[in-house]
PyMOL Python script that loads the backbone (N, CA, C, O; Angstrom):
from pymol import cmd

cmd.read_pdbstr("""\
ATOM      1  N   UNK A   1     -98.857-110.792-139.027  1.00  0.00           N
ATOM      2  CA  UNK A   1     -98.127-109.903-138.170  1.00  0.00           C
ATOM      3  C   UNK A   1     -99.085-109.274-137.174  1.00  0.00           C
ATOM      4  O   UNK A   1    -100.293-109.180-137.389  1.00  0.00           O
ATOM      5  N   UNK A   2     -98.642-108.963-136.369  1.00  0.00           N
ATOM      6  CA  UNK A   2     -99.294-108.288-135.046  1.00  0.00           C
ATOM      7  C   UNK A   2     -98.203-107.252-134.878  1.00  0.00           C
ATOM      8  O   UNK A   2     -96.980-107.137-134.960  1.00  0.00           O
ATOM      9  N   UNK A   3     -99.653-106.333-134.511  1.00  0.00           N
ATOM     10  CA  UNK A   3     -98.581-104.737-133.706  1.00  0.00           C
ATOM     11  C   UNK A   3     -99.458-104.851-132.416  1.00  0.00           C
ATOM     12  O   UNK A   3    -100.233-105.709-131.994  1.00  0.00           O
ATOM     13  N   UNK A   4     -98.876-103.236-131.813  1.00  0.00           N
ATOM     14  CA  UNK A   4     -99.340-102.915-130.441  1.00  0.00           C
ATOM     15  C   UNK A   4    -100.796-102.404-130.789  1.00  0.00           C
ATOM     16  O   UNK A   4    -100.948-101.394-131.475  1.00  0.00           O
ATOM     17  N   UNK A   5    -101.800-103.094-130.321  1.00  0.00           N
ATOM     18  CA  UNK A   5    -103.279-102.131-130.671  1.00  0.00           C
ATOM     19  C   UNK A   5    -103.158-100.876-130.036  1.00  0.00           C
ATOM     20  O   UNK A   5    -103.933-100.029-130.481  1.00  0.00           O
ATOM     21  N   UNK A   6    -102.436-100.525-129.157  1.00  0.00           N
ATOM     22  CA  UNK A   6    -102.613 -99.232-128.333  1.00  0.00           C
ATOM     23  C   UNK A   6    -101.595 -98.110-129.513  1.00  0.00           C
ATOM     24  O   UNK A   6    -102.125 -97.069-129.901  1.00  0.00           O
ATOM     25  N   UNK A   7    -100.992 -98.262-129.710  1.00  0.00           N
ATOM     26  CA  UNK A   7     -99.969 -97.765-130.948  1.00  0.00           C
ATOM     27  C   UNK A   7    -100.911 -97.235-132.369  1.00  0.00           C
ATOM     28  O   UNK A   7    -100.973 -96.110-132.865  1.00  0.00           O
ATOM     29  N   UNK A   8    -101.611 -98.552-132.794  1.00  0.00           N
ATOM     30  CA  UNK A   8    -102.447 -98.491-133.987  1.00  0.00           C
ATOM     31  C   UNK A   8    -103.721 -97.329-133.155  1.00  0.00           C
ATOM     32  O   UNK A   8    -104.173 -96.482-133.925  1.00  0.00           O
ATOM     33  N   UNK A   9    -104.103 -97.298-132.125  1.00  0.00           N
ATOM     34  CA  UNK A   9    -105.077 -97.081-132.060  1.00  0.00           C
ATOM     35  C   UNK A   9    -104.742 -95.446-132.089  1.00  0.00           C
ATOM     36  O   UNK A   9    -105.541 -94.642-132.568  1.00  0.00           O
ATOM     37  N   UNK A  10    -103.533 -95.082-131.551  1.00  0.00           N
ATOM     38  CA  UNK A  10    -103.601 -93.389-131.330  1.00  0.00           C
ATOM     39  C   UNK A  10    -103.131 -93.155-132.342  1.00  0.00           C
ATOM     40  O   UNK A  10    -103.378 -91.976-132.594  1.00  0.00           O
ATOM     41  N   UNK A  11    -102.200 -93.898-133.619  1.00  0.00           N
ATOM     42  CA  UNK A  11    -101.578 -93.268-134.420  1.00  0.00           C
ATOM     43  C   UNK A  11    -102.720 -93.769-135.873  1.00  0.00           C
ATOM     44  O   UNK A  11    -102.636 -92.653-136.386  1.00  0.00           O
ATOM     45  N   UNK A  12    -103.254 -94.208-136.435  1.00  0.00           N
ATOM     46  CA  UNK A  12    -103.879 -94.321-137.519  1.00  0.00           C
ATOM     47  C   UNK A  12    -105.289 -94.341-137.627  1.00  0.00           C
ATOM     48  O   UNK A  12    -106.085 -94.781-136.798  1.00  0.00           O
ATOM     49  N   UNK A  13    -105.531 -93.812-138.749  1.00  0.00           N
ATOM     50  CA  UNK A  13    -107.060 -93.167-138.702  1.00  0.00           C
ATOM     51  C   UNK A  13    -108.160 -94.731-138.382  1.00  0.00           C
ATOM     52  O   UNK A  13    -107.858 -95.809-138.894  1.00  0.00           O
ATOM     53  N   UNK A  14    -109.165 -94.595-137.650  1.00  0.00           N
ATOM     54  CA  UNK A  14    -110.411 -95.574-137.544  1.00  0.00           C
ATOM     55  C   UNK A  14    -111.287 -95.398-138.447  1.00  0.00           C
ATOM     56  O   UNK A  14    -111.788 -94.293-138.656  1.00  0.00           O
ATOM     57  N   UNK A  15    -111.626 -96.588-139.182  1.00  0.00           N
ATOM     58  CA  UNK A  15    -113.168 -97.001-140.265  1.00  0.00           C
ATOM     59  C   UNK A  15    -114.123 -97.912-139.724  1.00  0.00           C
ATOM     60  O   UNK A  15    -113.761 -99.088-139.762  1.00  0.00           O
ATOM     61  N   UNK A  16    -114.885 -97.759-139.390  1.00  0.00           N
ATOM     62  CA  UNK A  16    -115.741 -98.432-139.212  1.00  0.00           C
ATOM     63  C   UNK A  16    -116.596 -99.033-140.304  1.00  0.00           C
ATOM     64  O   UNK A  16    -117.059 -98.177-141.057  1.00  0.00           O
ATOM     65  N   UNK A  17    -116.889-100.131-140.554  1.00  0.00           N
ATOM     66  CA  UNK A  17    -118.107-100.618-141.628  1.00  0.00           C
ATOM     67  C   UNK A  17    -118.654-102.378-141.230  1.00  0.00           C
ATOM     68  O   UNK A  17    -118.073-103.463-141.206  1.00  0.00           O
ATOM     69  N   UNK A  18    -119.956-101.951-140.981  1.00  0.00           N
ATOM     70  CA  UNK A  18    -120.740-103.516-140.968  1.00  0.00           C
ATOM     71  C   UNK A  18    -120.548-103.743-139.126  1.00  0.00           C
ATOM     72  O   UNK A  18    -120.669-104.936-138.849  1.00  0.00           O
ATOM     73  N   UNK A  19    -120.317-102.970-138.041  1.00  0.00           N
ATOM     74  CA  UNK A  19    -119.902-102.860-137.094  1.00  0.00           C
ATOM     75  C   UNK A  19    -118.202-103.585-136.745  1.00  0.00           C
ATOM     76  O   UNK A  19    -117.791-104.044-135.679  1.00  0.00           O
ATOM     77  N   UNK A  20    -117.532-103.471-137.987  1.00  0.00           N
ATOM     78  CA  UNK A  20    -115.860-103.947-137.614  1.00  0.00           C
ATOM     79  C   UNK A  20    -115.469-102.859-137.543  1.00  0.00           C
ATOM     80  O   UNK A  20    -115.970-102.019-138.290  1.00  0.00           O
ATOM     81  N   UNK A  21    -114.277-102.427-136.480  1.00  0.00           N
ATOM     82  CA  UNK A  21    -113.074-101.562-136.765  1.00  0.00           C
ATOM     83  C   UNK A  21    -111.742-101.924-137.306  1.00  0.00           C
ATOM     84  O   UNK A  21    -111.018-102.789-136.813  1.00  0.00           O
ATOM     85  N   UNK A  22    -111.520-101.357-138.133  1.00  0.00           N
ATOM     86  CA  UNK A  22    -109.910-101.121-138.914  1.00  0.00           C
ATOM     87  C   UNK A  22    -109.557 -99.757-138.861  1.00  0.00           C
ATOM     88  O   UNK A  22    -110.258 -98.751-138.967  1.00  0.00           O
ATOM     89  N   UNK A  23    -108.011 -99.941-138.629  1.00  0.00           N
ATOM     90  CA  UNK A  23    -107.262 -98.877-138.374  1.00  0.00           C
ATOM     91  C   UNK A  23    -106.504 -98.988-139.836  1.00  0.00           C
ATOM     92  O   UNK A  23    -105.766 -99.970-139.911  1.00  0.00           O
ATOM     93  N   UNK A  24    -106.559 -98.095-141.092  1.00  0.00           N
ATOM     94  CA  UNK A  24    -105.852 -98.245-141.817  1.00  0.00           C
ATOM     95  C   UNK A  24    -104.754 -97.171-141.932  1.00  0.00           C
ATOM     96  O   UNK A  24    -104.689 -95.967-141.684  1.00  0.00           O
ATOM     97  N   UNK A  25    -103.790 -98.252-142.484  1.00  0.00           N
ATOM     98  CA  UNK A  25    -101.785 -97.334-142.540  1.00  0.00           C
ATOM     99  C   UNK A  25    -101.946 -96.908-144.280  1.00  0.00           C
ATOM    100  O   UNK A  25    -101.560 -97.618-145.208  1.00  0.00           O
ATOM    101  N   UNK A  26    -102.625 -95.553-144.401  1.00  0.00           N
ATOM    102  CA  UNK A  26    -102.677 -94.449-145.774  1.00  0.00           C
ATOM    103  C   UNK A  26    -101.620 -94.474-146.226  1.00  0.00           C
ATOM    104  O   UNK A  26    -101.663 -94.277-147.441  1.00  0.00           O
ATOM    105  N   UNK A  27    -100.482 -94.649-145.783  1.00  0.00           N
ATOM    106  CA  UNK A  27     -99.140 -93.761-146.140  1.00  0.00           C
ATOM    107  C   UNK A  27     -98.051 -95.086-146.533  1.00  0.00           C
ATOM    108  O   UNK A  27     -96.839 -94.976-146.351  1.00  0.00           O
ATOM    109  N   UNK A  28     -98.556 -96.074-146.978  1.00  0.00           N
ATOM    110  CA  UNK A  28     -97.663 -97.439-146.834  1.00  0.00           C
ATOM    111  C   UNK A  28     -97.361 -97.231-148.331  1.00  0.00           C
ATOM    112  O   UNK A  28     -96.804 -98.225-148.797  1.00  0.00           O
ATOM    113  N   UNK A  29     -97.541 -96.325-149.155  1.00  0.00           N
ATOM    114  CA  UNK A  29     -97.149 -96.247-150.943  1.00  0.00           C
ATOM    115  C   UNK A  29     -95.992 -95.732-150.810  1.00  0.00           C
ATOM    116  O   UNK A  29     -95.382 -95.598-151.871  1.00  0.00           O
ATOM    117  N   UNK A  30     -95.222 -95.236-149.442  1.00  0.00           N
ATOM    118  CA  UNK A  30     -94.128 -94.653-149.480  1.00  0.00           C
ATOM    119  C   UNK A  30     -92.822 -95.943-150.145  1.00  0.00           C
ATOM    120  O   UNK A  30     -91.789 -95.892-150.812  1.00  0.00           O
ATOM    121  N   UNK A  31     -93.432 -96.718-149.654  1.00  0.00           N
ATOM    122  CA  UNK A  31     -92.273 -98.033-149.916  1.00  0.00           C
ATOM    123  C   UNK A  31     -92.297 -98.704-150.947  1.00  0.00           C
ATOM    124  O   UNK A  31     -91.327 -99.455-151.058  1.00  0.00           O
ATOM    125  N   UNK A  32     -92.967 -98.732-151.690  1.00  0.00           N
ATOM    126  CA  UNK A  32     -93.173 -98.797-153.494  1.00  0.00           C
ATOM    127  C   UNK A  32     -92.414 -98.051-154.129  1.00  0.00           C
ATOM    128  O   UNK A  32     -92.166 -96.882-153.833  1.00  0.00           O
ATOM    129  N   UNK A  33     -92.015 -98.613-154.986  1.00  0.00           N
ATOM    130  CA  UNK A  33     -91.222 -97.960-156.258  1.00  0.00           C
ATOM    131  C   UNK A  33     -91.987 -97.111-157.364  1.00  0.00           C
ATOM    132  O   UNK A  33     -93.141 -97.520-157.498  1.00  0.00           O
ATOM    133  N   UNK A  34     -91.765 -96.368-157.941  1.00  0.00           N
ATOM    134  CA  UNK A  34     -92.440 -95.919-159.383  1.00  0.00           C
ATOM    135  C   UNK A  34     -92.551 -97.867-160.123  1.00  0.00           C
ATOM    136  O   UNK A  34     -93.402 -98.589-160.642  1.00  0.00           O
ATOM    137  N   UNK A  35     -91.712 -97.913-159.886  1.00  0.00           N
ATOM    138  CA  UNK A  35     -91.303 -98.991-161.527  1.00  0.00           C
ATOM    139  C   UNK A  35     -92.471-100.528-160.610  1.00  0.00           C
ATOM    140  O   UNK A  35     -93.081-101.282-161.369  1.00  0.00           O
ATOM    141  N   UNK A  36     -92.602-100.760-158.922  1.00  0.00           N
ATOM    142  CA  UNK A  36     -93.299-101.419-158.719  1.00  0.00           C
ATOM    143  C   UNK A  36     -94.669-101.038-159.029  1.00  0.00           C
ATOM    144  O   UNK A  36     -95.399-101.794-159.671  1.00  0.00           O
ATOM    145  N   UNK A  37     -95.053 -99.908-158.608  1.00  0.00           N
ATOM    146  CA  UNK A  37     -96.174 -99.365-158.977  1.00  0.00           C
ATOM    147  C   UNK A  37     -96.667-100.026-160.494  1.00  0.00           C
ATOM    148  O   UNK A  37     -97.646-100.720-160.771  1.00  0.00           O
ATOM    149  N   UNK A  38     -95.645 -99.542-161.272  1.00  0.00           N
ATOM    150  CA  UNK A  38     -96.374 -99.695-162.686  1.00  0.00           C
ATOM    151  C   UNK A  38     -96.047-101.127-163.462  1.00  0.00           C
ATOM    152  O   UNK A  38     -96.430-101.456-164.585  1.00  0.00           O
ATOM    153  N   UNK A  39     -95.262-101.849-162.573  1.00  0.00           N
ATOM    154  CA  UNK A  39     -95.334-103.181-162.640  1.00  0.00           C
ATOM    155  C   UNK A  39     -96.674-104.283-162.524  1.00  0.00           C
ATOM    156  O   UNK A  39     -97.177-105.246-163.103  1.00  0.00           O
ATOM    157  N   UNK A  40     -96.814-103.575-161.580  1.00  0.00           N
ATOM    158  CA  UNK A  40     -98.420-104.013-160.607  1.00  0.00           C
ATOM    159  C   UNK A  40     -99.734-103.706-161.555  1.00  0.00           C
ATOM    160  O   UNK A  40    -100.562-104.607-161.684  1.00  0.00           O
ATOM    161  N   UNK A  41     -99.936-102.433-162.226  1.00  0.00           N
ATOM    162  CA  UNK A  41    -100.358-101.846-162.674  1.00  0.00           C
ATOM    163  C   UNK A  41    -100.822-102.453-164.144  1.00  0.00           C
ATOM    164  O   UNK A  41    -102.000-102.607-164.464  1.00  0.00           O
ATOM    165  N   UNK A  42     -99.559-102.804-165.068  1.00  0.00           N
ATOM    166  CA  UNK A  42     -99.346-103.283-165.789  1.00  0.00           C
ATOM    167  C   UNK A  42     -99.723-104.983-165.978  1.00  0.00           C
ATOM    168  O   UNK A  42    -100.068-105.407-167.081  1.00  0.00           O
ATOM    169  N   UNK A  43     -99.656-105.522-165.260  1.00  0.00           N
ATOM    170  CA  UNK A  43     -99.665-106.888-164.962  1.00  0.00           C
ATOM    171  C   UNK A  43    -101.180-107.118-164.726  1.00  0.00           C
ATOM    172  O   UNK A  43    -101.792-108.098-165.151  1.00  0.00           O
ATOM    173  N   UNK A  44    -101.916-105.731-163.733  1.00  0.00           N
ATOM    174  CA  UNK A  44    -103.072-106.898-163.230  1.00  0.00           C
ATOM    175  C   UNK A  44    -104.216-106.031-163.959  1.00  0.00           C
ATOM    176  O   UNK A  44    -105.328-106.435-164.300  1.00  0.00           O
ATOM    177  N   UNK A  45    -103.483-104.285-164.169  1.00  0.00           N
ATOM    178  CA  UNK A  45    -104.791-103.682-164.732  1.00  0.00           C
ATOM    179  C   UNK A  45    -105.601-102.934-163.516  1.00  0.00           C
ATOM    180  O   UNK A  45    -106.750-102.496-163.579  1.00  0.00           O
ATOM    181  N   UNK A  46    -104.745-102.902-162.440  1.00  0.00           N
ATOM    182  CA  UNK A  46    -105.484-102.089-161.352  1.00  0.00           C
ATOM    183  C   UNK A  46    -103.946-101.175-160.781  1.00  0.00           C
ATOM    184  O   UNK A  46    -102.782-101.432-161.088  1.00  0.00           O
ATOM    185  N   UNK A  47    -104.471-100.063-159.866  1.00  0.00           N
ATOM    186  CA  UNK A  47    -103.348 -98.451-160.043  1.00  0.00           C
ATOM    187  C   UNK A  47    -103.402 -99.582-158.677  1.00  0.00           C
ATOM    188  O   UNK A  47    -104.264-100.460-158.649  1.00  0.00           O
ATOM    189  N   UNK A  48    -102.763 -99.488-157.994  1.00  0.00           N
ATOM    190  CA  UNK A  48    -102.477 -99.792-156.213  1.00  0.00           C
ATOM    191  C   UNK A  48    -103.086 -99.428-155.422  1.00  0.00           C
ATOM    192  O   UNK A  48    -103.407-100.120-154.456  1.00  0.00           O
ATOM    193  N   UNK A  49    -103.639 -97.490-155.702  1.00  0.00           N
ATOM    194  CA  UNK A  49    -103.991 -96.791-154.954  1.00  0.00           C
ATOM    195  C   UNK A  49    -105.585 -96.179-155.319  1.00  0.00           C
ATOM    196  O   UNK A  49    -106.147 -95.145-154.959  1.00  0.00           O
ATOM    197  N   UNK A  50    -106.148 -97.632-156.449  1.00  0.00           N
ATOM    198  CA  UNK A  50    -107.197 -97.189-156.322  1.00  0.00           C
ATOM    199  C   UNK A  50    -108.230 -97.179-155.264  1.00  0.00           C
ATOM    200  O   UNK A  50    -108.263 -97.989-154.338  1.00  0.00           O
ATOM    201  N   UNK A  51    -108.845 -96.476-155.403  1.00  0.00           N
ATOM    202  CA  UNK A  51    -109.684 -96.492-153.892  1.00  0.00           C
ATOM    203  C   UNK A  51    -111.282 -97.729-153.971  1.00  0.00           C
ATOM    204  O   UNK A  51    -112.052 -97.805-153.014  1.00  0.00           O
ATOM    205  N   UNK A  52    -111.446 -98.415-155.050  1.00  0.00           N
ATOM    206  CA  UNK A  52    -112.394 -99.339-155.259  1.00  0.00           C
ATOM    207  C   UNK A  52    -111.583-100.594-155.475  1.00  0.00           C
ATOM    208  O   UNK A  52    -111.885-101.614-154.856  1.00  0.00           O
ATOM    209  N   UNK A  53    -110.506-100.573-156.371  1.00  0.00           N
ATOM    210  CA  UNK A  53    -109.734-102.207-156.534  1.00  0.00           C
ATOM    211  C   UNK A  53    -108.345-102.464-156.021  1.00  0.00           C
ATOM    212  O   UNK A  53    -107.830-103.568-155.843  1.00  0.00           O
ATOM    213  N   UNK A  54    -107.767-101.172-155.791  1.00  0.00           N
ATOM    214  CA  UNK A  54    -106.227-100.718-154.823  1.00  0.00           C
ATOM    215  C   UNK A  54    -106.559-102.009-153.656  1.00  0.00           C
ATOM    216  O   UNK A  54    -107.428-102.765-153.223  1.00  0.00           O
ATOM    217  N   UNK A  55    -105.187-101.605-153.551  1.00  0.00           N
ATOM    218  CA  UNK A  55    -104.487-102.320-152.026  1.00  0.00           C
ATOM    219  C   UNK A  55    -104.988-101.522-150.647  1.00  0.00           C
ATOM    220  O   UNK A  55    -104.950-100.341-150.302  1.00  0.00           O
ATOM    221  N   UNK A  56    -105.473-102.746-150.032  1.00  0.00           N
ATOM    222  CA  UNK A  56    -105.746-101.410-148.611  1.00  0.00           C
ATOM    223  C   UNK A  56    -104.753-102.320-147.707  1.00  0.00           C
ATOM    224  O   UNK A  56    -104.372-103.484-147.833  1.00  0.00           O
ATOM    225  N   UNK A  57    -104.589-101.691-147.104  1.00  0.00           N
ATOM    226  CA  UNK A  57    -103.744-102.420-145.985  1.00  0.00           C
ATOM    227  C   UNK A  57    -103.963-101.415-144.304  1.00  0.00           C
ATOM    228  O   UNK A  57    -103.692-100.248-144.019  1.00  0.00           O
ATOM    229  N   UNK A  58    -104.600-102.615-143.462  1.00  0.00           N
ATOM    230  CA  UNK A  58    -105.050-101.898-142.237  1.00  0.00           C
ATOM    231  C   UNK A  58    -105.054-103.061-140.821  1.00  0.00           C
ATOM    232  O   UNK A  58    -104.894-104.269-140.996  1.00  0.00           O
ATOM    233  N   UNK A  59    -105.171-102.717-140.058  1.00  0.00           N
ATOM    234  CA  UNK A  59    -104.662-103.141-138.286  1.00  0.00           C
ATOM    235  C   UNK A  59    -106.191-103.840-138.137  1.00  0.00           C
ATOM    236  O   UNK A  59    -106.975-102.953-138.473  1.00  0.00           O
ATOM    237  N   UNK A  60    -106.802-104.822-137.844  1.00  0.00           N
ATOM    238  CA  UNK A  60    -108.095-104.834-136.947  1.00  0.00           C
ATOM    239  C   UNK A  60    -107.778-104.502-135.264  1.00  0.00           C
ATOM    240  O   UNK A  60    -106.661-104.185-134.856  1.00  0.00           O
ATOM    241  N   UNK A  61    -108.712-104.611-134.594  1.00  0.00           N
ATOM    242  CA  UNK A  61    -108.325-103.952-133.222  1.00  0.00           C
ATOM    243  C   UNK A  61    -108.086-104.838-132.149  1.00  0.00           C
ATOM    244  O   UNK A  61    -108.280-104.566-130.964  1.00  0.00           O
ATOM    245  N   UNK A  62    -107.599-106.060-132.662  1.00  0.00           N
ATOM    246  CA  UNK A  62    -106.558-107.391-132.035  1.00  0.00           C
ATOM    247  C   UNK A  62    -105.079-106.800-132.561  1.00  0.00           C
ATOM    248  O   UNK A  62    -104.062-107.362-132.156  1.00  0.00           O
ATOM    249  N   UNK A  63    -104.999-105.885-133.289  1.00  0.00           N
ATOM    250  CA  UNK A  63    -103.696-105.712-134.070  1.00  0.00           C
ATOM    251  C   UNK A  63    -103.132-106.481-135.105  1.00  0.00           C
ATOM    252  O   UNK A  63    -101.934-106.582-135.368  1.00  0.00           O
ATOM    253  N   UNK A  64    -104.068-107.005-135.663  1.00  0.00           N
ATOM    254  CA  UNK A  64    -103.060-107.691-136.517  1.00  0.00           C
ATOM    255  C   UNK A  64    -103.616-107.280-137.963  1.00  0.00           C
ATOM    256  O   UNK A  64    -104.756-106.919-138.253  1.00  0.00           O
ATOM    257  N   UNK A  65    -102.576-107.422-138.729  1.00  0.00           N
ATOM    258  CA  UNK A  65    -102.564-107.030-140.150  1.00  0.00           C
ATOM    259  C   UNK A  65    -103.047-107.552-141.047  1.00  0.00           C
ATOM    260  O   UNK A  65    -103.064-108.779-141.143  1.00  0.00           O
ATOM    261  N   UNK A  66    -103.491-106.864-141.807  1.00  0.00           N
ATOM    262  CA  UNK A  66    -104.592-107.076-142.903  1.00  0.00           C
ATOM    263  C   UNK A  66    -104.047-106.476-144.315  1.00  0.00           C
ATOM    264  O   UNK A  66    -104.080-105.252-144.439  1.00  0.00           O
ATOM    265  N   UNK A  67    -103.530-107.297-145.422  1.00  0.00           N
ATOM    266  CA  UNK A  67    -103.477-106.593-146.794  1.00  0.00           C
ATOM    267  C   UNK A  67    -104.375-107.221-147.684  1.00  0.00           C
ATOM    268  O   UNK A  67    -104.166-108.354-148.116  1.00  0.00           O
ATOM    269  N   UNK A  68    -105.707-106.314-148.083  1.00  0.00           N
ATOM    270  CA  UNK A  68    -106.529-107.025-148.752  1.00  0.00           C
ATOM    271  C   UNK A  68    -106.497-106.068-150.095  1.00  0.00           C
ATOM    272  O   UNK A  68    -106.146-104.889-150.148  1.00  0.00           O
ATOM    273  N   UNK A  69    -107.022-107.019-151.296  1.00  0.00           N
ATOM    274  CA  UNK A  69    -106.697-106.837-152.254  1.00  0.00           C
ATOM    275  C   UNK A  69    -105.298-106.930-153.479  1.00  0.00           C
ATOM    276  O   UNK A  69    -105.310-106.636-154.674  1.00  0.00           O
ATOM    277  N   UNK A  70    -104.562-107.271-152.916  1.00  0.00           N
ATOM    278  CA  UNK A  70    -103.030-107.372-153.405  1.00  0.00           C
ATOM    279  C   UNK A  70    -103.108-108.840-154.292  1.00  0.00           C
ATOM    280  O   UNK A  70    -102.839-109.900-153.727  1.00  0.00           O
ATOM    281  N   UNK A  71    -103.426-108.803-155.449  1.00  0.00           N
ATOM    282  CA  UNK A  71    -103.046-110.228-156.666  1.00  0.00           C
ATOM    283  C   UNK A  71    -101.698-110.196-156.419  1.00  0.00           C
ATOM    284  O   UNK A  71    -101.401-111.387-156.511  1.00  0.00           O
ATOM    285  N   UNK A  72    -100.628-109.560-156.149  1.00  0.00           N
ATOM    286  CA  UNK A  72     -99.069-110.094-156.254  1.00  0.00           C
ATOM    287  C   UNK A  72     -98.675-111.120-154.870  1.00  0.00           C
ATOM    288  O   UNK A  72     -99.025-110.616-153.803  1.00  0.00           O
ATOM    289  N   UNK A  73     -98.119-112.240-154.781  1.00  0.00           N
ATOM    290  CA  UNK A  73     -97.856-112.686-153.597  1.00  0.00           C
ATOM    291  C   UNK A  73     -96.506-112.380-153.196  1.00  0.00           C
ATOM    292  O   UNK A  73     -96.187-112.708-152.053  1.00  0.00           O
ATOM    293  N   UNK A  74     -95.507-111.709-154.059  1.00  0.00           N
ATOM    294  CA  UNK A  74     -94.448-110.901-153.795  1.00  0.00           C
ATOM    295  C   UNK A  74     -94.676-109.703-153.376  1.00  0.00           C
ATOM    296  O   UNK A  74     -94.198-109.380-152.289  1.00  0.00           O
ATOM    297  N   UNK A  75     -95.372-108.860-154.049  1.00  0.00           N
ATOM    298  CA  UNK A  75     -95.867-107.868-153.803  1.00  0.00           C
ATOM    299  C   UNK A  75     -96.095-107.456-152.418  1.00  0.00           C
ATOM    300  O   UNK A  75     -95.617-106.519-151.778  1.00  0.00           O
ATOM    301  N   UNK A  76     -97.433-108.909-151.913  1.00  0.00           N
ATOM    302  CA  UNK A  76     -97.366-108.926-150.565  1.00  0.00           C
ATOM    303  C   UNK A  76     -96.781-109.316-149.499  1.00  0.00           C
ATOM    304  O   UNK A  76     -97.098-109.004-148.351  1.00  0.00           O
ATOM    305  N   UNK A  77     -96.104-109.853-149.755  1.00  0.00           N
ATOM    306  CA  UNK A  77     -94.760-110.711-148.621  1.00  0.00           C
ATOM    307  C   UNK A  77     -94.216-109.026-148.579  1.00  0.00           C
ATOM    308  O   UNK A  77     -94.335-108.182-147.691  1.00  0.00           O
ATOM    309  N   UNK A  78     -93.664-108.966-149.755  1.00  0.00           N
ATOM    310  CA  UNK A  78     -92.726-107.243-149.580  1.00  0.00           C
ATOM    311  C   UNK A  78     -93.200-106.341-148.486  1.00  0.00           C
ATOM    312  O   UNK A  78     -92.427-105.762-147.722  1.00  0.00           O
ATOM    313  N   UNK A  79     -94.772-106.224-148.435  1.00  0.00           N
ATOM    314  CA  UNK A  79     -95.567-105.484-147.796  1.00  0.00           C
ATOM    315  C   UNK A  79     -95.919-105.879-146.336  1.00  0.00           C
ATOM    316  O   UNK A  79     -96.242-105.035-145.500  1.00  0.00           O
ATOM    317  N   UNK A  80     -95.864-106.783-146.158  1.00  0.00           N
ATOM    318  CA  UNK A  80     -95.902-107.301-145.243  1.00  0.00           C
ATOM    319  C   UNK A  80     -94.767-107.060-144.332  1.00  0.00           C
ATOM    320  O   UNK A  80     -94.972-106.617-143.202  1.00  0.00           O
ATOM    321  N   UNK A  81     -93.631-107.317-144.741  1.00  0.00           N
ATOM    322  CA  UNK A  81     -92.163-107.160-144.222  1.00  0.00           C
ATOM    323  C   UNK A  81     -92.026-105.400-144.161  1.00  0.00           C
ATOM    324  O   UNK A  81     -90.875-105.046-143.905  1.00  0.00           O
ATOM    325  N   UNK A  82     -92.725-104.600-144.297  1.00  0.00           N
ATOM    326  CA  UNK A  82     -92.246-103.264-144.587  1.00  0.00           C
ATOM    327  C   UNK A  82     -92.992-102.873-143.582  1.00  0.00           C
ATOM    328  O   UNK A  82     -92.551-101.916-142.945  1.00  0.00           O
ATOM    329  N   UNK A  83     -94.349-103.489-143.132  1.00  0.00           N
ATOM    330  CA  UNK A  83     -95.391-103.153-142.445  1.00  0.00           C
ATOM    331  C   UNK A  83     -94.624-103.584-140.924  1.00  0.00           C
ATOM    332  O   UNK A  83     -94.618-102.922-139.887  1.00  0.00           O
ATOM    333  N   UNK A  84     -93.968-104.975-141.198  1.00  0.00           N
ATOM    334  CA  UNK A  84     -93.190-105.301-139.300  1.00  0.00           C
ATOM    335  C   UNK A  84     -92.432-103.890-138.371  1.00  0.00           C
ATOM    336  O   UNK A  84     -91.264-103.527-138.512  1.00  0.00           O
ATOM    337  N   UNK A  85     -93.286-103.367-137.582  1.00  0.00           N
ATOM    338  CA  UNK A  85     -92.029-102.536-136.845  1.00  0.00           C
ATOM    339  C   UNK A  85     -92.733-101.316-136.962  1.00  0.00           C
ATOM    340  O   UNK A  85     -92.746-100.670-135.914  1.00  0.00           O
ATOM    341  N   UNK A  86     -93.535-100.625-138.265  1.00  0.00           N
ATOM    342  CA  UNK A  86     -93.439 -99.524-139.013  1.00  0.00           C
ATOM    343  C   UNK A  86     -93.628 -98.258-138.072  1.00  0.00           C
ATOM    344  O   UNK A  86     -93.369 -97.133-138.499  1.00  0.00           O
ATOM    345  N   UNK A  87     -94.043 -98.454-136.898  1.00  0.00           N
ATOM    346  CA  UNK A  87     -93.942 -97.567-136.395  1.00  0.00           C
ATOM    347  C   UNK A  87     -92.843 -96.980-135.469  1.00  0.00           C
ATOM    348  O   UNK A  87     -92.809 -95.813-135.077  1.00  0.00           O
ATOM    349  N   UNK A  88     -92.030 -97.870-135.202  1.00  0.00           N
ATOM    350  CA  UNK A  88     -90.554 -97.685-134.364  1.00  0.00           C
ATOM    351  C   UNK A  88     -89.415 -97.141-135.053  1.00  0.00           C
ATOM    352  O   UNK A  88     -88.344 -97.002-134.462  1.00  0.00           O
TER     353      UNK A  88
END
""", "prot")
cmd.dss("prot")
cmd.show_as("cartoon", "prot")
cmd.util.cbc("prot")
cmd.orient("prot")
C-alpha cells in the first residue's frame, strides 16, 4: 500500500535509525480486538505491543507501508486493509 508522503509526513511521528526514515502509525491497536490481541499472544508468545518483538507498523518516506514483525498472515492482510485510507 502507498499513502500520501506529505500526509504521513505532517501527521505521524519520524524515527530515524541507520540513516532511514519511518514515519510510524502508534495508534493502529485501536483496530484489534481484546480476543485478537490474546489470540496473537497466545499462539506466538509475543503481546503485539511489545516494544522489542510487537508489531510495528510504519510509512517509509516513498509512502509506502511497512508491517514488520507480524507471524500472523491474517493478522496482517487485516492490518493492512485497516491501514488503506487511515487517514481520510
Amino acid at each position: 500500500m502507498i499513502a500520501d508522503p506529505d500526509v504521513i509526513m505532517a501527521t505521524l511521528p519520524e524515527w530515524e535509525r541507520d540513516g532511514e526514515i519511518r514515519y510510524y502509525h502508534n495508534t493502529w491497536g485501536r483496530w484489534l480486538s481484546a480476543g485478537q490481541a490474546s489470540e496473537y499472544r497466545d499462539r506466538y508468545g509475543v503481546d503485539v505491543w511489545d516494544n522489542k518483538a510487537g508489531i510495528k507498523i510504519y510509512f517509509d518516506v516513498y509512502g509506502i507501508l511497512h508491517i514488520d514483525r507480524c507471524r500472523d498472515p491474517e493478522l496482517k492482510i487485516f492490518l493492512e486493509k485497516r491501514m488503506t485510507r487511515w487517514y481520510w
